[in-house]
N, C-alpha and C positions, 0 to 999 in steps of 0.2 A: 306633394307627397307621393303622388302614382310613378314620377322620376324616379322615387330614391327607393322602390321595392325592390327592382332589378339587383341595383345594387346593393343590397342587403342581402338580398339570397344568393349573390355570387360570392359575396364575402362569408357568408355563411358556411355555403357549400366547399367553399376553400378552408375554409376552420374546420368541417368535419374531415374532411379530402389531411388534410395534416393533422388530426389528429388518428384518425383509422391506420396512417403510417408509424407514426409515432409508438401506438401499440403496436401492430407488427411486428419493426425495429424488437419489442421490449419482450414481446415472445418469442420472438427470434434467439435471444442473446439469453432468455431464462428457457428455453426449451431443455437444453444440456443439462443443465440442473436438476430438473424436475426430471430427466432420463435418468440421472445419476442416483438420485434419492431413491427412485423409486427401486430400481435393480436391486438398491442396498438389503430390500426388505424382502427378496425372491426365496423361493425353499429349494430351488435348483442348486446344484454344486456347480454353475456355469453361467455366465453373461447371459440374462433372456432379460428382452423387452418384449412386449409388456410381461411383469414379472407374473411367475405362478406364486399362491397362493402367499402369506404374511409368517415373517419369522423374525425374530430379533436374534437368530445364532450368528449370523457374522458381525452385530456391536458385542456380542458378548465374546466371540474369540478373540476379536483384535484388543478388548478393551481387558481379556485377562492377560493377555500380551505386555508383559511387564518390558518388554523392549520397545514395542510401539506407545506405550504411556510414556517410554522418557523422551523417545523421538520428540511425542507432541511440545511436554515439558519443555523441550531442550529449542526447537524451534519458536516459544512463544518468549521465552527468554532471550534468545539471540533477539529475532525481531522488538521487541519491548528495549534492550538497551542499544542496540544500534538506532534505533529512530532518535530514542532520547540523548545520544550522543551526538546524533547527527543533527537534533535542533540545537543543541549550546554550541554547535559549530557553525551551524547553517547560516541561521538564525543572525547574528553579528556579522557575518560573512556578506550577505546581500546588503545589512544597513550601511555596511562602509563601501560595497560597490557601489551603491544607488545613491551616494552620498558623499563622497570624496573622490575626487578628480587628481590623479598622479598617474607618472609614467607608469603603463604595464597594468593598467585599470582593465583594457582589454580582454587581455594575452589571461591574468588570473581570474577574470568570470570563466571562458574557456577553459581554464581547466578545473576549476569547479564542474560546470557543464559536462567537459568530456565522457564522462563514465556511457553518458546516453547514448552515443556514438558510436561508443569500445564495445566490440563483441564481450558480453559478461565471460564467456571463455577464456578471453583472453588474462582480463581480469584475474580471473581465479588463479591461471598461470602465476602471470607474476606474483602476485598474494604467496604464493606457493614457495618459489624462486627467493621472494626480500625474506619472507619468514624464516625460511633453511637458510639464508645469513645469516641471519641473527638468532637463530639457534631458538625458535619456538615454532617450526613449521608442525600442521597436524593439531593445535589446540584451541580450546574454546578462545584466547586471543585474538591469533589467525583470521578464524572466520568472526569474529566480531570486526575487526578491523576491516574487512575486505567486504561485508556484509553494511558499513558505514560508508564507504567511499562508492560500492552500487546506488545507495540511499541518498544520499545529500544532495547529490542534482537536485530531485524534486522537491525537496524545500529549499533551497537557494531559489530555482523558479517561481515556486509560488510566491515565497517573502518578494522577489522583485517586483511582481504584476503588482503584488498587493501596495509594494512601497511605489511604486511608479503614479501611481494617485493620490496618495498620501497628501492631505494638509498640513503645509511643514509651521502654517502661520500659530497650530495650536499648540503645537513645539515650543517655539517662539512664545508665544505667550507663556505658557506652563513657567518657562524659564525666569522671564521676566514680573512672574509673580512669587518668584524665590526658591521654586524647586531644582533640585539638582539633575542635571542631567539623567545619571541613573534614573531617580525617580520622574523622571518626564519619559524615560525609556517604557518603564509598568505602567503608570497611571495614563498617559494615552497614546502615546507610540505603538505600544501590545497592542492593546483592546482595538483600536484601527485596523489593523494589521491580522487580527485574529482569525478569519478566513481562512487566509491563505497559509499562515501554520499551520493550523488543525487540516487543510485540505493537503498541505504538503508531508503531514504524521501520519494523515491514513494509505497516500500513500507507500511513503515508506516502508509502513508496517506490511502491508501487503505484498510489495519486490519483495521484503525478506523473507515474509512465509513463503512464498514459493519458488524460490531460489534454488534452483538444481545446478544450475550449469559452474556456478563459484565454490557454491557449497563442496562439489563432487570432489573436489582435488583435494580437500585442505578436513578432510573429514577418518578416524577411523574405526576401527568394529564398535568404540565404546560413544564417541562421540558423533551419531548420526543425526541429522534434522531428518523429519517427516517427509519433505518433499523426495530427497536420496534415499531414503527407506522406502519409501514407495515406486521409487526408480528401481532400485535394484530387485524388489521383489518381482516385480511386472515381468524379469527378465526370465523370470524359469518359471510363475507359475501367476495364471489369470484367471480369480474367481471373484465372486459378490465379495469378500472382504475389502476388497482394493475401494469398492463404492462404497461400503460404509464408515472405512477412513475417511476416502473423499466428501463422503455425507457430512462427516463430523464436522470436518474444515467448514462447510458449509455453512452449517450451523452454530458455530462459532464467529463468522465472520457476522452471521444476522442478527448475534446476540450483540456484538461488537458497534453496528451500525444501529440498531436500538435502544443501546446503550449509551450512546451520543446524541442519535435522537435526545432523548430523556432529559441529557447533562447540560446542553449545548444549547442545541434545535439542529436540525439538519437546514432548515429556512435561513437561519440564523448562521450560518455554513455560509449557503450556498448565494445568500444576498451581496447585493452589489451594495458598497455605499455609497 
């Protein structure tokens, strides 16, 4: 027993040793946050940390701000139908990569993939470029479309990991106890698989919301997202408003993530099977 204390306390001391990092890391990465919030609530007409004293007038300008209310509208919408178009596309897209073997199996994951690659600039360009072809450049289309093909890489990625494990024997089985294909797809193909969609929808949703650099081309005075609305303001005038948009975001994203919490489990996410 007197052998094996050493080695407990150095496995110990390495558990706390990685965990004290681990926190670090996590105040690290939320310090900007907590900088952001708090500015939101400053009674200064100017960027101060630590803020002076507590006021709710920059939620209430921006929120009487019948133009930044549609920004947000208009950016929870794009993101909300771009994710959900891009899992009915995704989604079926990794099951026939990870699943069917034919010439140019390669070459089309690749270009699924590509978007990760492509400067989103670029992106936006041509979005810009095929739209004024076809005679709809500048419309909520436009950027839904161009706001889909940023998005789908990361569910085509995640459905592969997820399908790359996959037991295909309970497939098989399902099958051969008389269910249909389709319904071997829902009943345990999905729920297998569930991870890595739900982990490839959030993030999704999240490229979309703050999507500046595609968004910017394909956008005009009526039809703005949040994130370009907040682009272009920053460019002539910087006060506590801008933090308590960004505050918003924020706390929209928390409600979001607690909100799945609740639905899901975020365990229930983030487990391996």
């Amino acid at each position: 027993m007197s052998r094996l204390k050493p080695r407990y306390s150095s496995d110990r001391f390495g558990g706390l040793l990685l965990s004290g990092f681990a926190w670090l890391a996590i105040a690290y990465m939320a310090l900007p946050l907590v900088v952001i919030v708090s500015i939101s609530f400053t009674e200064t007409a100017y960027l101060k940390f630590p803020p002076q004293g507590f006021t709710l007038r920059w939620y209430t300008q921006f929120l009487s701000d019948p133009s930044y209310v549609s920004a947000i509208w208009l950016s929870a919408k794009l993101a909300i139908m771009a994710t959900a178009i891009a899992l009915l596309l995704g989604v079926p897209a990794a099951l026939v990569l990870s699943r069917v073997s034919f010439p140019g199996n390669t070459a089309i994951a690749a270009l699924f993939l590509s978007p990760l690659i492509l400067p989103v600039i670029v992106i936006g360009v041509a979005i810009l470029q095929y739209a004024s072809a076809l005679g709809f450049a500048r419309t909520f289309g436009a950027l839904l479309a161009g706001h889909v093909v940023i998005v789908i890489p990361y569910i085509v990625r995640t459905c592969l990991a997820s399908l790359s494990g996959l037991d295909r024997s309970l497939e098989e089985a399902s099958q051969d106890l008389g269910a249909s294909p389709l319904e071997t797809f829902f009943l345990v193909t999905l729920p297998q698989i569930k991870p890595g969609v739900i982990a490839g929808a959030v993030f999704a949703l999240i490229i979309s919301w703050i999507n500046v650099e595609l968004s910017i081309f394909n956008t005009t005075a009526n039809l703005v997202p949040i994130p370009v609305k907040l682009f272009n303001y920053i460019q002539y005038s910087v006060d506590p408003m801008i933090a308590a948009v960004s505050a918003t975001t924020i706390y929209v994203a928390i409600v979001v993530v607690a909100a799945l919490d609740f639905m899901v489990g975020l365990d229930k996410v983030t487990a391996s099977r």
